[in-house]
C-alpha positions in Angstrom: -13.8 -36.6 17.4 -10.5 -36.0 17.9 -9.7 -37.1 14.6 -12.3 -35.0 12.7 -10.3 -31.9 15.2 -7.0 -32.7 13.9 -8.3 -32.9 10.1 -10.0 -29.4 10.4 -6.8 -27.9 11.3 -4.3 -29.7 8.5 -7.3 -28.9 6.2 -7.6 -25.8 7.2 -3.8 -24.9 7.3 -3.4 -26.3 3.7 -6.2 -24.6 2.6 -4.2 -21.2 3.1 -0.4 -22.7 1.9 -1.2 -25.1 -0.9 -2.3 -21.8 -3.2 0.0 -20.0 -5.4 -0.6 -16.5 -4.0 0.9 -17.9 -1.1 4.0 -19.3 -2.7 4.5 -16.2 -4.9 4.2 -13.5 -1.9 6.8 -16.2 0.0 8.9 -15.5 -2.9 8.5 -11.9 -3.2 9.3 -11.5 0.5 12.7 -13.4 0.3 14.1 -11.5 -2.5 12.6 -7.8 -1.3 14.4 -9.1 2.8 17.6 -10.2 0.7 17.4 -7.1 -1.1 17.5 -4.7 1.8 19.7 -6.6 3.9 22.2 -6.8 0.9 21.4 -3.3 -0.5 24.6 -2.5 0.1 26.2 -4.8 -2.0 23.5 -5.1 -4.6 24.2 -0.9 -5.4 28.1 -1.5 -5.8 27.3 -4.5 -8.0 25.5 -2.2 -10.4 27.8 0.6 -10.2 27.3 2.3 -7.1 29.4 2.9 -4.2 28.4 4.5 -1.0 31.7 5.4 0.1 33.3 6.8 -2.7 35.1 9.6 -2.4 34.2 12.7 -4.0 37.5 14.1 -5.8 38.1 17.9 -5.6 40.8 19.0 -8.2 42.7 22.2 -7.1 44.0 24.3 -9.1 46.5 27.0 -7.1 48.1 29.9 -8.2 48.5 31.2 -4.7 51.0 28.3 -3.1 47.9 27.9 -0.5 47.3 23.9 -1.4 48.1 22.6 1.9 46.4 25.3 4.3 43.5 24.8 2.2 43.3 21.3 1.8 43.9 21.3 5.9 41.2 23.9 6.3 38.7 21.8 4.0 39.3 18.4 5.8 38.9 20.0 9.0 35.2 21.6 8.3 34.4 18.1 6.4 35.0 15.7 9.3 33.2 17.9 11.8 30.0 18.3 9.7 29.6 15.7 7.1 30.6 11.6 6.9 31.0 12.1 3.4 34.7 10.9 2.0 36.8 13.6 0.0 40.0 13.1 -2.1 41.4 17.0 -2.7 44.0 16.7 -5.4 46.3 19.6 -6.8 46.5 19.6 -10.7 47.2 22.8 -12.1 46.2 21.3 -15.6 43.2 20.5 -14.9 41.4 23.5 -16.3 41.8 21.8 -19.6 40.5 18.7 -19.0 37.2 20.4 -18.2 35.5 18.1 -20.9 36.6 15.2 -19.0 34.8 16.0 -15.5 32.1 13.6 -14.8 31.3 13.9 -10.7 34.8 15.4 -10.0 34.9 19.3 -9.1 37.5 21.7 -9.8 38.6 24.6 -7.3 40.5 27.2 -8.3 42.6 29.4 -6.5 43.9 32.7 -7.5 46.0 36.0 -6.4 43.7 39.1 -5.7 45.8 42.9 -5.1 42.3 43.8 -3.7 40.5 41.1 -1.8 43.8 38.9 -1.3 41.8 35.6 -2.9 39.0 34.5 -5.4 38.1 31.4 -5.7 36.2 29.4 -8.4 34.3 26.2 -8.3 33.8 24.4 -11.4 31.3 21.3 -11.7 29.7 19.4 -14.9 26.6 19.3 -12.7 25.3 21.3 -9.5 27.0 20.0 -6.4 25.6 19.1 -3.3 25.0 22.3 -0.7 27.0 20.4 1.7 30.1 20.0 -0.4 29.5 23.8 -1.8 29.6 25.6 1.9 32.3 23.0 2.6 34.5 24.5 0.1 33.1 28.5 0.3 33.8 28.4 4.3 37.6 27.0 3.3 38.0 29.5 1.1 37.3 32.1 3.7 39.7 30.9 6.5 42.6 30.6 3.9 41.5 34.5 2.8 42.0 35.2 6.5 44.7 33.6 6.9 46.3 35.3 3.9 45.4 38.9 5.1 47.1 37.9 8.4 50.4 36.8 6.9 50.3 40.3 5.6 49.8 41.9 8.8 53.2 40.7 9.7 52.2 38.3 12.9 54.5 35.2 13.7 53.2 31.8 12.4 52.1 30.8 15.6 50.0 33.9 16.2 48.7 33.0 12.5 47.9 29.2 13.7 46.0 30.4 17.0 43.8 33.4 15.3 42.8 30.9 12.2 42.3 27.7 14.6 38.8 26.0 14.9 36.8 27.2 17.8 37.2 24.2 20.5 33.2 24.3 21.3 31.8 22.0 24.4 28.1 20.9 24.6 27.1 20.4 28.0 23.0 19.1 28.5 21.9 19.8 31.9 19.1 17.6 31.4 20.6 14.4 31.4 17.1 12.6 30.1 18.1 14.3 26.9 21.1 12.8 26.3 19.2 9.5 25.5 16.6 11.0 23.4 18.1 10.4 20.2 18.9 6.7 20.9 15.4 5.9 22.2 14.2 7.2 18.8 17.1 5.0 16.6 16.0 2.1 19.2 11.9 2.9 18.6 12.4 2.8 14.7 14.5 -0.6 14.9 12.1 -2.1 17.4 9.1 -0.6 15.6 10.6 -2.5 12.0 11.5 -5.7 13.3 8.7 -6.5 15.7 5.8 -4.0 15.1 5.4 -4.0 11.5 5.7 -8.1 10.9 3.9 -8.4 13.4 1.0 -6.6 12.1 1.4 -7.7 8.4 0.7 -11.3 9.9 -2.2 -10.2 11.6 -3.8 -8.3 8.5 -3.3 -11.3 6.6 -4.5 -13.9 9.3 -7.7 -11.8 9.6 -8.2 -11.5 5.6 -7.8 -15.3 5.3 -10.0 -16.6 8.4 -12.6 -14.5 7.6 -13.1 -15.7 3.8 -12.4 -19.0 4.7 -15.6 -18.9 7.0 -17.6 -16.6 4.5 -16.8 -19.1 1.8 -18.0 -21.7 3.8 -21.0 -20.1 4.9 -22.0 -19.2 1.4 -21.7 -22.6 -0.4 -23.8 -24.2 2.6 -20.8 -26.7 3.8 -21.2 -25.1 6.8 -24.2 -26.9 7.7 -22.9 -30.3 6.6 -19.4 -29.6 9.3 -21.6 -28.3 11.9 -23.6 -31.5 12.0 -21.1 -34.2 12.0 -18.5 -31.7 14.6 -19.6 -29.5 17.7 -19.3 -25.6 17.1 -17.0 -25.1 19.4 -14.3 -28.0 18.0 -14.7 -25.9 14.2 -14.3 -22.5 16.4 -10.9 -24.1 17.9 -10.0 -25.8 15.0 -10.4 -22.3 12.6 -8.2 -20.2 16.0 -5.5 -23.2 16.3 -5.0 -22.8 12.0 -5.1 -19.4 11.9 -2.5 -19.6 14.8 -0.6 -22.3 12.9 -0.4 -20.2 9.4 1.2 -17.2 11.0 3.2 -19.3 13.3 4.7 -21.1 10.0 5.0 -17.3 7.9 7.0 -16.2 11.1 9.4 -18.7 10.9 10.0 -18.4 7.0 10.3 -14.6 7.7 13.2 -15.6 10.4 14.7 -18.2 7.5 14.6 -15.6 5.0 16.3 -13.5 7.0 19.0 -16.0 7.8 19.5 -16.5 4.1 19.6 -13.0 3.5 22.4 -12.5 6.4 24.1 -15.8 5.2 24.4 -13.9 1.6 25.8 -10.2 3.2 28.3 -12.3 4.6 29.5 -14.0 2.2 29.6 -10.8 -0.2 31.2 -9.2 2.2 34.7 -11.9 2.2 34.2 -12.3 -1.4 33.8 -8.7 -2.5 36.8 -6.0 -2.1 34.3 -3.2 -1.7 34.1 -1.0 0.9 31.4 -0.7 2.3 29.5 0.5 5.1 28.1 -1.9 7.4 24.5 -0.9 8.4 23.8 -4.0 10.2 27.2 -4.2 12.2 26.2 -0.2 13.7 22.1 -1.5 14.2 23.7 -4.4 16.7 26.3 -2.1 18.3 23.1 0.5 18.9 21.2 -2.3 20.0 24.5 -3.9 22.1 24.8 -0.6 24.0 21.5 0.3 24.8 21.3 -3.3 26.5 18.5 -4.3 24.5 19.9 -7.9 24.2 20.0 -8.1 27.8 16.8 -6.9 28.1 15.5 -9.5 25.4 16.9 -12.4 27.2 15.4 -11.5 30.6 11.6 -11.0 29.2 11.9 -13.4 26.0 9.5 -15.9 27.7 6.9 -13.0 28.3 7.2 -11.9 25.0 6.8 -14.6 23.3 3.6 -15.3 25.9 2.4 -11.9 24.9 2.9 -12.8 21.1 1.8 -16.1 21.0 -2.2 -15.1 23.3 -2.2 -12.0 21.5 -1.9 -14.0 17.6 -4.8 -16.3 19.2 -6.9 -13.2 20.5 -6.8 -11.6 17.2 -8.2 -15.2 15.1 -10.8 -15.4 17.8 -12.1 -12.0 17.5 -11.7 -12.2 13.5 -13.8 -15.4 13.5 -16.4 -14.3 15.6 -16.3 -11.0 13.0 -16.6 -13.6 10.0 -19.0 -15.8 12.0 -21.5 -12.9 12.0 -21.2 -11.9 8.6 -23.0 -13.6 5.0 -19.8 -12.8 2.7 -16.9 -11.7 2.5 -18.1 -7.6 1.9 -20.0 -7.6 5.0 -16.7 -8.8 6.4 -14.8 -6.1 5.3 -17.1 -4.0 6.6 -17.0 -5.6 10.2 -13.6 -6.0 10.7 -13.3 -2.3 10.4 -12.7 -2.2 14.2 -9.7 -4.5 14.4 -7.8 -2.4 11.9 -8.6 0.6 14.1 -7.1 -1.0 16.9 -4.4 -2.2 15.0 -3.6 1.0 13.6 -3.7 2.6 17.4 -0.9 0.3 18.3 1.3 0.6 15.6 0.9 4.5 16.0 1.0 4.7 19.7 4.0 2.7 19.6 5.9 5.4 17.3 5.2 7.9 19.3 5.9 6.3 22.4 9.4 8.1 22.7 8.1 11.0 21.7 5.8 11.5 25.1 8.4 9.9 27.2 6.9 9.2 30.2 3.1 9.6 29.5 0.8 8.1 32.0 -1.6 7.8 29.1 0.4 5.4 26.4 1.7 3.5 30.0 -2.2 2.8 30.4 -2.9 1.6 26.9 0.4 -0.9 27.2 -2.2 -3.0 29.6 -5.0 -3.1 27.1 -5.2 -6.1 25.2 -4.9 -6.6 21.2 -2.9 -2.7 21.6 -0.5 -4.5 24.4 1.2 -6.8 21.7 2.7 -3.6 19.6 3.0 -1.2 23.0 4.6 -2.8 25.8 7.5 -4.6 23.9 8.1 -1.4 22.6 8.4 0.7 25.9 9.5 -2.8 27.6 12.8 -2.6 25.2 13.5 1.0 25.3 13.5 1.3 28.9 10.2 2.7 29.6 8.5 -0.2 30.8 9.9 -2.4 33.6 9.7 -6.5 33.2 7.0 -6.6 36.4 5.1 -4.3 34.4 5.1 -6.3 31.2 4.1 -9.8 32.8 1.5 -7.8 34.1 0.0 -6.5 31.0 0.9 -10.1 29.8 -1.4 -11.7 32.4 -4.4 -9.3 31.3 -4.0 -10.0 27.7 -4.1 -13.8 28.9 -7.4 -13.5 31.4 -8.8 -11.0 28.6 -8.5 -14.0 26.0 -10.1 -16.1 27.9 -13.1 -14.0 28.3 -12.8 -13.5 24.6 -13.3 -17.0 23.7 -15.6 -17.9 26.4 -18.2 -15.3 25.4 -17.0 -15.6 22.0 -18.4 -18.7 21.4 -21.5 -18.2 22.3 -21.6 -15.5 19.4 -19.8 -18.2 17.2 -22.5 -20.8 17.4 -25.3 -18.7 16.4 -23.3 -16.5 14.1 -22.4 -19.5 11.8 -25.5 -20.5 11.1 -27.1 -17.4 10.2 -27.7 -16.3 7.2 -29.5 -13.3 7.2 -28.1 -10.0 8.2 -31.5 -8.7 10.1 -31.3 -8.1 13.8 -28.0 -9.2 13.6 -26.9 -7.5 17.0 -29.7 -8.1 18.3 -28.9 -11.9 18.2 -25.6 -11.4 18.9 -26.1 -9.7 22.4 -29.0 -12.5 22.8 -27.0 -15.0 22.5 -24.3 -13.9 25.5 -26.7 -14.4 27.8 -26.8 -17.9 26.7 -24.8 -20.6 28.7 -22.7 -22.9 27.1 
C-alpha cells in the first residue's frame, strides 16, 4: 500500500511538470522576474536613463545667471528628485534646430516689468520643470526690483530667502502612515500575490486532474485496487508538492535575477538608481527583518497548513463535480475567499486598527494573506499570529476529517442530481 501511495504522488506530481505549459510559464516567469528586477539596467541598455539630467540652456541678457541658476536649484531640490544641468550659452538661440529634450531660457531687460522671460522647447515640458523655471523667474524679478530700491545686499539676501517652514504632526500615529502603506505594498507583492497565483493554479490543476479522471472511468479502476482516503492524501500531498516545487523556482529565479543586477551593476558605468537597495533599507528600518526572523517558523506553519487547506477544499470541490465546467462553477467560493484576503489585506493599513480586519486575520484560508500582513507591519503581535496559526491548523483538521467523508462518495458519482443532498448525507457518515 505504501507503494501504490508513494506512486500516486510521483504520478501525480509529474503529471502537472512533465507538460510543456508548465515549462513555458517557468520560462516566461524567469525572464518577466529578471526583467523587473533588472529594469533598470535593461532601459539604459536600450537608450534610456533614469537619472539623466535634464539640461536647461540660459540665455542672459540681464547678468542674472547665477541668482537664477541659485534660485532654480533651490525650488528643484525641495520639490522634485529630478536632476538638472542649467547651462549659460548666449548662442544658443541659433542652434534652436538642434534641441532635442534640452530647453532654452531666456532672460531679458524690461524698463517696465524689470524682466521677461522665455522658455523655448522642441516639445511640451513637463509641468514640474515649467513652474520650476516660472517660480525662478519671479524671485529673480524680485530680486531685481529690490536692487532698485537701493537696500544693502544682505537686506536683498534676507527679503528673497526661502521661507524656513517646519512641519510638526501632533498625532504621532501619523507619522508612520506613509511607511505602513510603502511596507503593505512590498509585503502585499512579495507574499500576497505569489502566494495566491500558486493557489489559483493548484486549484485549476487538482480539480482537472480529478474531473479527468472521473470522466474517462480510471477512477473506478484506482479506487478498487487503493482506499479513498490514500488517493484523497495522495491528490493533497501533490498538489502540496507542485506548489512547494513552483515556490522554490520562484525564489531561484529571483536569485538569478539578483545575481544578474549585480553583476550589471560592477560591469555597467551607469548611474543608476537603486530600487532594490531603498526597498531593503525601508524594510531594514521598519524592523521587518527582525520581525521575520522571530515569527518565520509560524509563517512558514501558516503557509505550509494553509497550501494543504486549500488542495483539500479544491478536491473535495472537484470530487463533487462530473467535469471540469461544473468545476469552474463550484470553486466559485474559493476565489471569493481568496479575493477577500488579498483585498482585506490592501486595505489593512488603511483602517489601522480595525477590530473587524483583526477578526478576519483568525479565519482560516483568509489568515494566510491577512495576518502576515498586519503581523509584519506592526499591527499584529506574534502571540496573536500563532494564535490564528493554531486555528488555521485545528480548522484543517476538521477540513479533512469531514472532508473525506464528502470525498469518498463524491468520487464515485457521476450524476449531478441531489448532489447536496448526498453531500450533507454523507457527513453524518463515520469513517
Amino acid at each position: 500500500m505504501k507503494n501504490k501511495f508513494k506512486y500516486l504522488i510521483k504520478y501525480s506530481l509529474k503529471k502537472k511538470i512533465d507538460t510543456k505549459w508548465f515549462k513555458v510559464v517557468n520560462i516566461l516567469l524567469l525572464l518577466l522576474i529578471v526583467f523587473i528586477v533588472n529594469m533598470d539596467y535593461l532601459i539604459n541598455l536600450f537608450g534610456g536613463d533614469f537619472n539623466e539630467k535634464e539640461k536647461i540652456y540660459v540665455v542672459d541678457n540681464t547678468n542674472s545667471y547665477d541668482s537664477f541658476t541659485s534660485y532654480f536649484t533651490t525650488i528643484a531640490n525641495s520639490i522634485d528628485d529630478k536632476e538638472y544641468e542649467i547651462i549659460l550659452d548666449n548662442s544658443m538661440l541659433n542652434k534652436e534646430d538642434k534641441l532635442d529634450n534640452d530647453i532654452i531660457v531666456v532672460l531679458n531687460k524690461s524698463d517696465i516689468t524689470y524682466l521677461t522671460g522665455e522658455i523655448i522647447s522642441y516639445d511640451t515640458i513637463s509641468r514640474t520643470t515649467y513652474e520650476i523655471i516660472v517660480s525662478s523667474l519671479n524671485n529673480l524679478k524680485s530680486e531685481l526690483v529690490l536692487k532698485e530700491s537701493g537696500l544693502s545686499s544682505e537686506e536683498i539676501a534676507s527679503l528673497t530667502s526661502p521661507v524656513s517652514v517646519t512641519e510638526t504632526v501632533l498625532d504621532e500615529n501619523a507619522k508612520d502612515n506613509a511607511t505602513k502603506e510603502n511596507l503593505s505594498s512590498i509585503i502585499t507583492t512579495v507574499l500576497i500575490i505569489p502566494f495566491f497565483i500558486l493557489i489559483v493554479t493548484m486549484v485549476q490543476m487538482l480539480g482537472a486532474e480529478i474531473n479527468d479522471e472521473k470522466s474517462s472511468r480510471g477512477m473506478e479502476i484506482i479506487i478498487s485496487s487503493i482506499p479513498a482516503k490514500i488517493h484523497f492524501i495522495s491528490k493533497v500531498l501533490s498538489a502540496f508538492s507542485y506548489v512547494l516545487l513552483q515556490g522554490i523556482l520562484l525564489l531561484i529565479y529571483s536569485g538569478i535575477a539578483l545575481f544578474l543586477h549585480n553583476v550589471l551593476s560592477n560591469s555597467m558605468n551607469i548611474e543608476t538608481t537603486s530600487f532594490l537597495g531603498e526597498i531593503v533599507s525601508l524594510l531594514k528600518d521598519a524592523g521587518i527583518f527582525s520581525l521575520l526572523l522571530k515569527g518565520s517558523v509560524v509563517l512558514i506553519v501558516l503557509f505550509v497548513i494553509s497550501f494543504i487547506a486549500y488542495a483539500i477544499a479544491a478536491a473535495i470541490l472537484a470530487s463533487m463535480t462530473t467535469n471540469i465546467e461544473d468545476f469552474q462553477q463550484l470553486q466559485t467560493p474559493l476565489m471569493i475567499i481568496m479575493m477577500v484576503g488579498y483585498y482585506v489585506a490592501l486595505m489593512a493599513v488603511m483602517f489601522d486598527g480595525s477590530i473587524f480586519i483583526h477578526a478576519l486575520a483568525y479565519i482560516p484560508l483568509l489568515s494566510v494573506m491577512i495576518a502576515p500582513t498586519l503581523y509584519l507591519i506592526g499591527e499584529m503581535s506574534f502571540v496573536s499570529l500563532t494564535l490564528s496559526t493554531m486555528v488555521t491548523v485545528i480548522a484543517t483538521y476538521f477540513l479533512y476529517k469531514y472532508g473525506l467523508r464528502i470525498y469518498k462518495v463524491g468520487i464515485l458519482n457521476y450524476s449531478s442530481s441531489k448532489l447536496w443532498k448526498k453531500m450533507f448525507k454523507s457527513l453524518k457518515n463515520k469513517e
